[in-house]
Backbone as a chain_set.jsonl record, in Angstrom:
{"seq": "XXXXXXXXXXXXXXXXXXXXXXXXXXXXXXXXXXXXXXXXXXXXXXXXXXXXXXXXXXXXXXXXXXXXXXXXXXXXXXXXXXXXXXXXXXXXXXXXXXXXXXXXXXXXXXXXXXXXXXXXXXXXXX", "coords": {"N": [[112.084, 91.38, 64.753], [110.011, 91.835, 66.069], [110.648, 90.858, 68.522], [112.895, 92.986, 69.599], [111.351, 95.583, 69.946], [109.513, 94.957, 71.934], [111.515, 94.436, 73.59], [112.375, 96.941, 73.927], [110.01, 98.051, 75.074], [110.068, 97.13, 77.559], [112.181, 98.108, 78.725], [111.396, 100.526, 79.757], [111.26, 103.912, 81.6], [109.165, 105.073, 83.986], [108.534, 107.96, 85.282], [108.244, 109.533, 88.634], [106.372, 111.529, 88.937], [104.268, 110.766, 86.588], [103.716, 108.065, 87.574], [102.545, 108.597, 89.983], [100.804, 109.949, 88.496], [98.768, 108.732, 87.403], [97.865, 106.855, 89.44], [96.585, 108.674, 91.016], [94.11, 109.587, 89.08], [93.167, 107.016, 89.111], [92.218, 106.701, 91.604], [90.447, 109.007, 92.19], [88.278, 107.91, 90.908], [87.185, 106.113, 91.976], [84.504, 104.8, 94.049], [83.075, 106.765, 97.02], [85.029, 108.162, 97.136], [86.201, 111.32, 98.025], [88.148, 113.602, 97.427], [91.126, 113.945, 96.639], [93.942, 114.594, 100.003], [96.097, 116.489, 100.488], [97.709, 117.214, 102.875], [99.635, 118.787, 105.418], [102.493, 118.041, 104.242], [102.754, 118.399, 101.845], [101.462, 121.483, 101.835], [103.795, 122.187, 103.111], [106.163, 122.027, 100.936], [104.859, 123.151, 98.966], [104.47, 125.932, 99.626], [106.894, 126.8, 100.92], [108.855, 126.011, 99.197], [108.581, 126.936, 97.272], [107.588, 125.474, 94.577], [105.022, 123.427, 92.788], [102.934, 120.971, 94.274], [101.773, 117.846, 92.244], [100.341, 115.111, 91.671], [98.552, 116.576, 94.905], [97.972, 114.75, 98.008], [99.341, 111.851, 96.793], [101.969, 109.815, 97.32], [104.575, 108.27, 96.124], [107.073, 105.624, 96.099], [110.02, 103.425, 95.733], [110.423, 99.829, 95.845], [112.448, 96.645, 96.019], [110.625, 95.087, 95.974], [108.486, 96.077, 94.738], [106.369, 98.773, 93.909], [105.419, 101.753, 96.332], [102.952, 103.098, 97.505], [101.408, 105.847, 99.171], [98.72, 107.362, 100.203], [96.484, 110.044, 100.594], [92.975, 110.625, 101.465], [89.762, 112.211, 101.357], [86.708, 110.924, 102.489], [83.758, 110.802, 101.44], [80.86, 111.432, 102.708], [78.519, 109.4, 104.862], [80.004, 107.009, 103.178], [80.983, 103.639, 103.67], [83.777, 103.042, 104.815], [85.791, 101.227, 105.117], [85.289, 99.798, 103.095], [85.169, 101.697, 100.922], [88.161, 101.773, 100.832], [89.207, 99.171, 100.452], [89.104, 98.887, 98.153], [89.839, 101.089, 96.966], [92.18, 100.753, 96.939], [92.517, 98.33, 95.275], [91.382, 99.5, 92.535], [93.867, 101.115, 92.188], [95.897, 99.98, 92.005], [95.43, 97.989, 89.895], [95.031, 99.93, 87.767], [97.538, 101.171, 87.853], [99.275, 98.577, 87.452], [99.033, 98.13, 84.888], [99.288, 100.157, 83.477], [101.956, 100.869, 83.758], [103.504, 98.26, 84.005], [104.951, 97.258, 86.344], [105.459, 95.857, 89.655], [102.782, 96.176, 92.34], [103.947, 97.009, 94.881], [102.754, 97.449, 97.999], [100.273, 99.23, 98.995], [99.249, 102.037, 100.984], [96.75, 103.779, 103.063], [95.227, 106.62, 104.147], [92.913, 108.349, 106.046], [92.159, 111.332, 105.878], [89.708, 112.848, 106.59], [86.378, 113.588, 106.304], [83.463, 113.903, 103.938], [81.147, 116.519, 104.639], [78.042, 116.589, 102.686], [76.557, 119.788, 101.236], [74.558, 121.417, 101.855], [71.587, 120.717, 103.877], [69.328, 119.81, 102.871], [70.568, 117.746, 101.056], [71.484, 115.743, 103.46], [68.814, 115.015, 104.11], [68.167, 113.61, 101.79], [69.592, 111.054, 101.864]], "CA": [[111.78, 92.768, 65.018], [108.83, 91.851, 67.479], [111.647, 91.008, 70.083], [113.574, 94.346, 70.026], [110.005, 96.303, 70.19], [109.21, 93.831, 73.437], [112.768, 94.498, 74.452], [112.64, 98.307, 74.41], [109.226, 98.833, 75.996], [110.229, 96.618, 79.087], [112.965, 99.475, 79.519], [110.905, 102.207, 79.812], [111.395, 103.994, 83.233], [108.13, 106.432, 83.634], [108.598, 109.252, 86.161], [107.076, 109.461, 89.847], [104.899, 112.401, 88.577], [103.208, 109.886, 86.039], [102.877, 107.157, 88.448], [101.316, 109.65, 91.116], [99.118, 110.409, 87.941], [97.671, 107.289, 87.148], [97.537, 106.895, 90.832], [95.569, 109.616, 91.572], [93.187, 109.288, 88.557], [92.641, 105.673, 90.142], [91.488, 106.92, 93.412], [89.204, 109.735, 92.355], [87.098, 107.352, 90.125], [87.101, 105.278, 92.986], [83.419, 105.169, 94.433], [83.434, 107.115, 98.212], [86.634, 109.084, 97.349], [85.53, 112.999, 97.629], [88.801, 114.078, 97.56], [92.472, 113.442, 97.506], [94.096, 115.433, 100.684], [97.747, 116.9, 100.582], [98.259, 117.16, 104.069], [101.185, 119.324, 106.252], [103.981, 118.063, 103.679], [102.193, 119.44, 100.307], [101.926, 122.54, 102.191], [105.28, 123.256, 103.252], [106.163, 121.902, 99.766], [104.126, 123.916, 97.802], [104.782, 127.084, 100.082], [108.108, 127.075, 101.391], [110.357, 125.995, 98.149], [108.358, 127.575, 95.771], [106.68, 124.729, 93.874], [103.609, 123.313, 93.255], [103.339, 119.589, 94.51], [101.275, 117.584, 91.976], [99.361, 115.626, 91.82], [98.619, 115.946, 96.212], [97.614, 113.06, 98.468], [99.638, 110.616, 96.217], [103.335, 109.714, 97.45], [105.187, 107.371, 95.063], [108.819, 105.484, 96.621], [110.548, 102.312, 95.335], [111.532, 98.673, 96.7], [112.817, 95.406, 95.765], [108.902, 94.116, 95.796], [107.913, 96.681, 93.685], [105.982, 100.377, 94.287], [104.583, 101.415, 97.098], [102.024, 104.375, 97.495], [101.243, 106.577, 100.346], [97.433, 107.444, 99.341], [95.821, 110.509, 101.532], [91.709, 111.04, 101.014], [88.648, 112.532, 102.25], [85.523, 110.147, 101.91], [82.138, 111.059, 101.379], [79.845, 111.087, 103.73], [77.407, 108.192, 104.351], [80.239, 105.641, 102.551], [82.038, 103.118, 104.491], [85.153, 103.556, 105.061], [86.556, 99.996, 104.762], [84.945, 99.756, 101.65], [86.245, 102.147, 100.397], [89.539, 101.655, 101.05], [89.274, 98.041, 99.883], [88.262, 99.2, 96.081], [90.702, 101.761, 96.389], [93.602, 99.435, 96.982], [91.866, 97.092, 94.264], [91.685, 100.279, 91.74], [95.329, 101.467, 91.611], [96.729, 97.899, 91.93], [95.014, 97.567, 88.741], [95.521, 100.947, 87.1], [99.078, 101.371, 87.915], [100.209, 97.518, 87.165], [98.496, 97.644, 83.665], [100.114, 101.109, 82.63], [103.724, 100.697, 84.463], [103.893, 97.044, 84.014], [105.639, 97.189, 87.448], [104.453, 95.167, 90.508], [102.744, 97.166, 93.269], [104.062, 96.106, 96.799], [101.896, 98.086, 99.004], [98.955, 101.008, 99.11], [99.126, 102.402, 102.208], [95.39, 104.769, 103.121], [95.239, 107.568, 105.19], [91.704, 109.037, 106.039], [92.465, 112.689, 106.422], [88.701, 113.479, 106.936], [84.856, 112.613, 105.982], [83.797, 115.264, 102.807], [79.795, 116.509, 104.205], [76.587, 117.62, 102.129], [77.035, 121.487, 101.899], [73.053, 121.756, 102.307], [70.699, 120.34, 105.093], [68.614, 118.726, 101.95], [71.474, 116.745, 100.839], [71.219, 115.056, 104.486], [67.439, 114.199, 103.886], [68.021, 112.611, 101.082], [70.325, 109.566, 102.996]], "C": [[110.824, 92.911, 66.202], [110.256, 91.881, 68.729], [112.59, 92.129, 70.75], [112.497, 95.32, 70.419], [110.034, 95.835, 71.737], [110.239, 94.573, 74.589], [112.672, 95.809, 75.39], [111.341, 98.722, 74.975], [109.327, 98.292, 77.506], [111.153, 97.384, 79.804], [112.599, 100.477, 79.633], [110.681, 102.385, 81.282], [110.036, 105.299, 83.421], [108.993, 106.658, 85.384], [107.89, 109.225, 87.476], [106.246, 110.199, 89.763], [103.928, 111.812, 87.893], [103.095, 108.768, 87.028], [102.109, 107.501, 89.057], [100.276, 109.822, 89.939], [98.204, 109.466, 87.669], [96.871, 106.891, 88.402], [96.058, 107.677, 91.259], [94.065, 109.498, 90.621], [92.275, 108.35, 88.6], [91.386, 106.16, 91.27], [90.51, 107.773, 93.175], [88.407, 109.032, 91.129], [86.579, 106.418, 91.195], [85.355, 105.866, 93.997], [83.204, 105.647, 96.094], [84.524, 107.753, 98.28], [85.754, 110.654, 97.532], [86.389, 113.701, 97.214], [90.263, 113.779, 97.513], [93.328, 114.311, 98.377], [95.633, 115.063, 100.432], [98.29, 116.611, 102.063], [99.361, 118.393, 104.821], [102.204, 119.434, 104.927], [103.956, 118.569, 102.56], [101.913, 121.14, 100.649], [102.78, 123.251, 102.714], [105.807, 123.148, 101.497], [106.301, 122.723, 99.111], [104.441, 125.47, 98.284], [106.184, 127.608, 99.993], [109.35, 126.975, 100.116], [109.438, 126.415, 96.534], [107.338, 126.563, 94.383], [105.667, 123.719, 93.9], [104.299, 121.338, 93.363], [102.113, 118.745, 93.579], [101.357, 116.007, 91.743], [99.191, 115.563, 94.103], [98.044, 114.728, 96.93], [98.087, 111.825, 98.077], [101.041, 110.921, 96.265], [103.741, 108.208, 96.715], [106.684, 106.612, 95.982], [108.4, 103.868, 95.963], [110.924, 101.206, 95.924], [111.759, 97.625, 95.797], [111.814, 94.727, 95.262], [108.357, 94.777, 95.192], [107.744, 98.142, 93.894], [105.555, 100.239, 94.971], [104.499, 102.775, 97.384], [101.917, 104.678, 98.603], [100.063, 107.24, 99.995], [96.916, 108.552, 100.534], [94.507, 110.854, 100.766], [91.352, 111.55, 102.212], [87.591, 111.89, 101.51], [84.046, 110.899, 102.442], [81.31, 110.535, 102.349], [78.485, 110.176, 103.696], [78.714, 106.811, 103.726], [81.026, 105.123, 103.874], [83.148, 102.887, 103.898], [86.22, 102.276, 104.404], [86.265, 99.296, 103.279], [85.349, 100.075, 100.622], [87.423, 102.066, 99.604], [90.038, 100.18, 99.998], [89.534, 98.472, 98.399], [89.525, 100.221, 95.928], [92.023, 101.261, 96.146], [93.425, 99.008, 95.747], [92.326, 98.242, 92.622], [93.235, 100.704, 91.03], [96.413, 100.626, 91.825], [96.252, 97.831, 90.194], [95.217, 98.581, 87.487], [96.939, 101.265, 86.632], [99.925, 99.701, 87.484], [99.958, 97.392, 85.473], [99.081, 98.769, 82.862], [101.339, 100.9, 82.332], [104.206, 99.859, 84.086], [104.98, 96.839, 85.219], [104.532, 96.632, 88.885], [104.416, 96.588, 91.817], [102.866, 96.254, 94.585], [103.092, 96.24, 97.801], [101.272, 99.373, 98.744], [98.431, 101.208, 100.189], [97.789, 103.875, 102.401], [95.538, 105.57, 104.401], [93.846, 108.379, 104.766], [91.822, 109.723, 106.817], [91.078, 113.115, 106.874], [87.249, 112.97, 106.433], [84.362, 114.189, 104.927], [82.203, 115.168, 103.337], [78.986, 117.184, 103.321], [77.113, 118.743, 102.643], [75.366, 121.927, 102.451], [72.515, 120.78, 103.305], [69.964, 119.15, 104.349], [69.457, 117.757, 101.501], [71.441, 115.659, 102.026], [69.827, 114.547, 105.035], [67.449, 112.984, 103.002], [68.75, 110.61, 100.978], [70.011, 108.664, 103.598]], "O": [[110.815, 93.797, 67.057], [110.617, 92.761, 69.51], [112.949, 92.223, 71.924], [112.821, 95.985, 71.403], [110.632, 96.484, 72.595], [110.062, 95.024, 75.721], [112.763, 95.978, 76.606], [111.393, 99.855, 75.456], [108.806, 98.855, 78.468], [111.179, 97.488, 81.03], [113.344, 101.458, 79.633], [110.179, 101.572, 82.058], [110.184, 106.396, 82.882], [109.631, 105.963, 86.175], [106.734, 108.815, 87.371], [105.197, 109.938, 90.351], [102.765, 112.041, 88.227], [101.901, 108.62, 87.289], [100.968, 107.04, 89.006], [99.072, 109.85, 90.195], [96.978, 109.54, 87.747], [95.663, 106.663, 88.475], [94.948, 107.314, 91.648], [93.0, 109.346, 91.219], [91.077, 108.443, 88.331], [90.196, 105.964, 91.514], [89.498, 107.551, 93.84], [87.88, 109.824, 90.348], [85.413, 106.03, 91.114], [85.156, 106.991, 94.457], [83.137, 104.588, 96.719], [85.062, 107.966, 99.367], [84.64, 110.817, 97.035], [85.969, 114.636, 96.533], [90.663, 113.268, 98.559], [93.772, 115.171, 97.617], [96.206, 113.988, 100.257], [99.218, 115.836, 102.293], [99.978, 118.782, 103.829], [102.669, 120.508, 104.545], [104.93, 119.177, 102.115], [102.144, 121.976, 99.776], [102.791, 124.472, 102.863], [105.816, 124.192, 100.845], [107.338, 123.175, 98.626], [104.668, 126.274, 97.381], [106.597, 128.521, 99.278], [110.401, 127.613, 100.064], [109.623, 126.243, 95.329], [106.604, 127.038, 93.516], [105.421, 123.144, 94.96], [105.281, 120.73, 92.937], [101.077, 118.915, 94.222], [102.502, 115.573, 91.614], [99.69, 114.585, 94.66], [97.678, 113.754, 96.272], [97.662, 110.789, 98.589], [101.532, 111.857, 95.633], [103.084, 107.183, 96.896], [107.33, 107.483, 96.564], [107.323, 103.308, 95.761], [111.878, 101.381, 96.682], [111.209, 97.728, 94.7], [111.904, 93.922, 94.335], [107.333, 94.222, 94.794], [108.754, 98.827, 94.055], [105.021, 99.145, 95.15], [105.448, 103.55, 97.511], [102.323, 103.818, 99.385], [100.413, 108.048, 99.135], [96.888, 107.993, 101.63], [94.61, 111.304, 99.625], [91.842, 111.57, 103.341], [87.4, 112.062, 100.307], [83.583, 111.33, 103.498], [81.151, 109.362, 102.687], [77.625, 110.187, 102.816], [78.322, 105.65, 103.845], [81.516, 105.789, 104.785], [83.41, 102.598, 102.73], [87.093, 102.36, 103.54], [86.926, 98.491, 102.622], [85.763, 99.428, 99.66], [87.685, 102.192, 98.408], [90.9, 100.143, 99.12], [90.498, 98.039, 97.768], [90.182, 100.203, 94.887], [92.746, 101.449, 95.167], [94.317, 99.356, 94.972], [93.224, 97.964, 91.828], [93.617, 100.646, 89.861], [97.633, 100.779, 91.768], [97.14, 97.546, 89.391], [95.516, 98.157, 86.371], [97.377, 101.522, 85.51], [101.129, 99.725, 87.233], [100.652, 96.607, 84.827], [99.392, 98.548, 81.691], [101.859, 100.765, 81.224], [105.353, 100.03, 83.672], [105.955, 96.158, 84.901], [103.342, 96.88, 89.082], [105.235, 97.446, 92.145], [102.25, 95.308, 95.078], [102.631, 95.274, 98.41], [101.823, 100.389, 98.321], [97.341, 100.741, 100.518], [98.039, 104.93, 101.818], [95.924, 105.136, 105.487], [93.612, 108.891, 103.671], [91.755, 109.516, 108.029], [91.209, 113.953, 107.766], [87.16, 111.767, 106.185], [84.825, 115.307, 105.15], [81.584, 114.193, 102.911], [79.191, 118.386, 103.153], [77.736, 118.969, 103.681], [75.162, 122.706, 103.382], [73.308, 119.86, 103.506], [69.873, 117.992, 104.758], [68.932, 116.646, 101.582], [71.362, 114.514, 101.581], [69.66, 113.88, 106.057], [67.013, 111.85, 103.203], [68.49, 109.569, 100.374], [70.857, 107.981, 104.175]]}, "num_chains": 1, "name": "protein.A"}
């Protein structure tokens, strides 16, 4: 009975809206994220055909080698960048292979912008 259990959760196909969600929940725990940015294509998207694009900044597609993400942020001001990025890679490599059980090929980063302090005092305290 263990081996049919085994059998049937190795066929489970989740959805690109739950991968993008794990995804995304990844990246904004991720330390230096401020933000995940949509971009141009979440706003024709979301405008032009009527529905909403969720979650944004996180594109999902399929290969041979596994998943591979299309990740857009805005990082906090003061973090580095490559740092970042590193951890964020590291994060939803680790998030997404431990839910999915599917290998991740590639996590491709796009730094749409830098997120600053809305006050003057926030930039003292740095």
């Amino acid at each position: 009975m263990n081996g049919k259990l085994q059998e049937k959760q190795r066929n489970i196909r989740f959805s690109d809206g739950t991968i993008t969600a794990y995804a995304a929940a990844a990246a904004l725990k991720t330390n230096g994220v401020a933000q995940l940015s949509g971009g141009r294509t979440n706003f024709i998207t979301k405008n032009f055909r009527m529905r909403d694009v969720s979650p944004k900044g996180v594109k999902v597609s399929h290969s041979d080698r596994g998943l591979i993400f299309d990740i857009s942020i805005a990082v906090e001001y003061g973090s580095k960048i490559p740092i970042v990025c590193w951890d964020l890679q590291k994060n939803i490599k680790n998030a997404v292979e431990q839910r999915i059980k599917e290998p991740v090929a590639a996590i491709n980063i796009h730094v749409r912008g830098v997120k600053f302090p809305r006050d003057k005092e926030d930039f003292r305290n740095e």
